[in-house]
Legacy VTK file of the C-alpha trace (Angstrom):
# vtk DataFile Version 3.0
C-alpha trace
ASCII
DATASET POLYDATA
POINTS 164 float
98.025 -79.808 122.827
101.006 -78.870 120.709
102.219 -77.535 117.264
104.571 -79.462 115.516
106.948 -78.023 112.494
108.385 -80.358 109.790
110.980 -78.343 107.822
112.925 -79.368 104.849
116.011 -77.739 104.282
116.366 -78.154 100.587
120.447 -78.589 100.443
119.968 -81.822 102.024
118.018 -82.810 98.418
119.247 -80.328 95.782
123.061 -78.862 95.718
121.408 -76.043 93.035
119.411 -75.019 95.859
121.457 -74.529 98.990
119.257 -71.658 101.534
115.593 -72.491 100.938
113.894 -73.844 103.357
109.764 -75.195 103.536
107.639 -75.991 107.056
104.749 -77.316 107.092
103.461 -76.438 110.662
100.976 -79.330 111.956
98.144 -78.594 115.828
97.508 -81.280 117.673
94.918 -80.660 119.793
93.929 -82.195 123.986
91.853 -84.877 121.826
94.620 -85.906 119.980
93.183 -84.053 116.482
96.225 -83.345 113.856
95.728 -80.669 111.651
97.912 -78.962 108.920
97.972 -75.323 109.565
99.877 -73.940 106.582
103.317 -74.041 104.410
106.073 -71.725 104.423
108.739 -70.933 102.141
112.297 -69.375 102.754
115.362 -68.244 101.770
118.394 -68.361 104.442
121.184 -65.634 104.546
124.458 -66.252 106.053
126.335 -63.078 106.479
129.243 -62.798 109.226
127.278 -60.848 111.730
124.168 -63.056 111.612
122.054 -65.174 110.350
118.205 -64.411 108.025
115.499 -66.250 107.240
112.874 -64.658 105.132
109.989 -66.928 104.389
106.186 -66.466 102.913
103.513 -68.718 104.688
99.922 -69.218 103.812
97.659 -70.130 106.945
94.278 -71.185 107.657
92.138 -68.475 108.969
89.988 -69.348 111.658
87.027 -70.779 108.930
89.341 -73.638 108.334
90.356 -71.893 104.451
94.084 -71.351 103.705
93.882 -67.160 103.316
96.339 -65.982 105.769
99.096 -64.547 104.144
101.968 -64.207 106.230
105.690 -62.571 105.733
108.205 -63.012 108.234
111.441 -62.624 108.716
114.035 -64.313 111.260
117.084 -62.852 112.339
120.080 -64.482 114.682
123.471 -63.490 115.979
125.706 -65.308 118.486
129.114 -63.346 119.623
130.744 -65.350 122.290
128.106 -66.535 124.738
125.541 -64.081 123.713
122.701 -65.178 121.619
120.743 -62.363 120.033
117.074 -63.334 118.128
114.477 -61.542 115.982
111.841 -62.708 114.691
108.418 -60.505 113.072
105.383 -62.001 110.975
102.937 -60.051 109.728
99.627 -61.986 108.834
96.997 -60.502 106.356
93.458 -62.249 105.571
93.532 -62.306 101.926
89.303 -62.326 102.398
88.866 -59.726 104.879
92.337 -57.788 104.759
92.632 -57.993 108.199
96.375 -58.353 109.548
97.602 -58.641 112.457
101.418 -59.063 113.386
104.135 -59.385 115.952
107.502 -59.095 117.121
109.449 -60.778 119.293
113.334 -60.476 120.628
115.327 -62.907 122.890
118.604 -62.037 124.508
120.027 -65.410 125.437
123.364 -66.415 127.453
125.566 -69.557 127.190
126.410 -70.912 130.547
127.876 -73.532 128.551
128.252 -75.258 124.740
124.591 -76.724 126.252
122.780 -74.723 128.602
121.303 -71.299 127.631
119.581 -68.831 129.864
117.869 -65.441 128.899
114.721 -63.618 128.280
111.927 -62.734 125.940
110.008 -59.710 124.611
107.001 -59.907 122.527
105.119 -57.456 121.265
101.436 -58.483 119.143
99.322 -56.179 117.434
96.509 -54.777 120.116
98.108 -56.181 123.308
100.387 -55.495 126.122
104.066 -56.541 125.815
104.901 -59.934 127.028
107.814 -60.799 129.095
109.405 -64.139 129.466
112.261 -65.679 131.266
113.900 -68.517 128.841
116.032 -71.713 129.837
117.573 -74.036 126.702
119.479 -77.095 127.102
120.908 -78.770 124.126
120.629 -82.868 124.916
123.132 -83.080 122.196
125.891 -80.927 120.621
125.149 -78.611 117.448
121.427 -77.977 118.580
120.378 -81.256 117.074
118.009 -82.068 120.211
117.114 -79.471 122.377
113.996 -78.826 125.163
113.052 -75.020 126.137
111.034 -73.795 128.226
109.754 -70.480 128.872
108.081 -68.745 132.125
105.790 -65.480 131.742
103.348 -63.764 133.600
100.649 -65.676 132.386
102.071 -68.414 130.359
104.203 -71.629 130.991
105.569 -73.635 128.162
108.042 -76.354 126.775
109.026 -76.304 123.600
111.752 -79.950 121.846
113.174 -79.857 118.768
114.410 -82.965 116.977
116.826 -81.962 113.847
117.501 -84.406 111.304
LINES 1 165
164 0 1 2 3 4 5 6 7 8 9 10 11 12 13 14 15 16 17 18 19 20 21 22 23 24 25 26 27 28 29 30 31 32 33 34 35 36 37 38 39 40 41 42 43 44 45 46 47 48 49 50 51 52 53 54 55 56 57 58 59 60 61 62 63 64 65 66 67 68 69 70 71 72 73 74 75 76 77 78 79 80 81 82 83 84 85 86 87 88 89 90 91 92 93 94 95 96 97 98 99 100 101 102 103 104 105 106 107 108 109 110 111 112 113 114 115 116 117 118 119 120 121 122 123 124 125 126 127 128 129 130 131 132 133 134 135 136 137 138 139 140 141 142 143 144 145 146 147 148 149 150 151 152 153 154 155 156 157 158 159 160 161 162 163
């Protein structure tokens, strides 16, 4: 099983727009299923000490209907070999007004231009804090490919990227 994220970043198709930015996050589940789980929207902010993305999704709840609103907001800096991430979504149930939410922070090191090593905090609305040790390698330079994986107390995962 898997989730896989199209995004669009819209200067590659507009010069007028230059920092907005759609996804279009797709599940696949163990039988091979595909299923569109929302779009987002967002607007990118380059300043000189980092990096934003603010963006507004709309989900599927777990009936199947797209009423999961869901701000969020994505923050990185890199100073020398240090990699510093942020990232929090809050979802709310436009049926129900249930929300939820999370937050999450990564402290990363570059061993080198394409090897990464650090950890993870995340924090989700009614559980424990989750800890996870975190190992990049870019395949190519400028994070064009890249495979992660992460290790936690109860979780193992891989995550690849493919930028075009």
């Amino acid at each position: 099983s898997g989730m896989v994220v199209p995004k669009l970043f819209a200067k590659n198709l507009d010069k007028s727009l230059p920092n907005t930015i759609m996804a279009t996050p797709f599940s696949i589940s163990e039988d091979r299923k595909v299923e569109n789980k929302g779009i987002n929207l967002g607007y990118i902010a380059v300043k000189e000490y980092g990096n934003f993305i603010g963006a507004i999704g709309l989900f599927k709840d777990n009936d199947g209907k797209y009423d999961v609103l869901n701000p969020q907001l994505y923050f990185t800096s890199i100073k020398g070999h240090w990699t510093f991430d942020l990232e929090g979504n809050l979802p709310i149930n436009l049926r129900n007004r249930e929300s939820g939410g999370s937050i999450s922070t990564t402290l990363g090191y570059g061993i080198s231009d394409r090897l990464r090593v650090g950890g993870s905090i995340t924090k989700e609305k009614g559980k424990d804090l989750e800890y996870r040790a975190n190992v990049r390698v870019d395949i190519t330079k400028y994070h064009k490919y890249l495979i992660q994986g992460y290790l936690g107390k109860e979780k193992v995962g891989i995550r690849g990227a493919i930028n075009f």
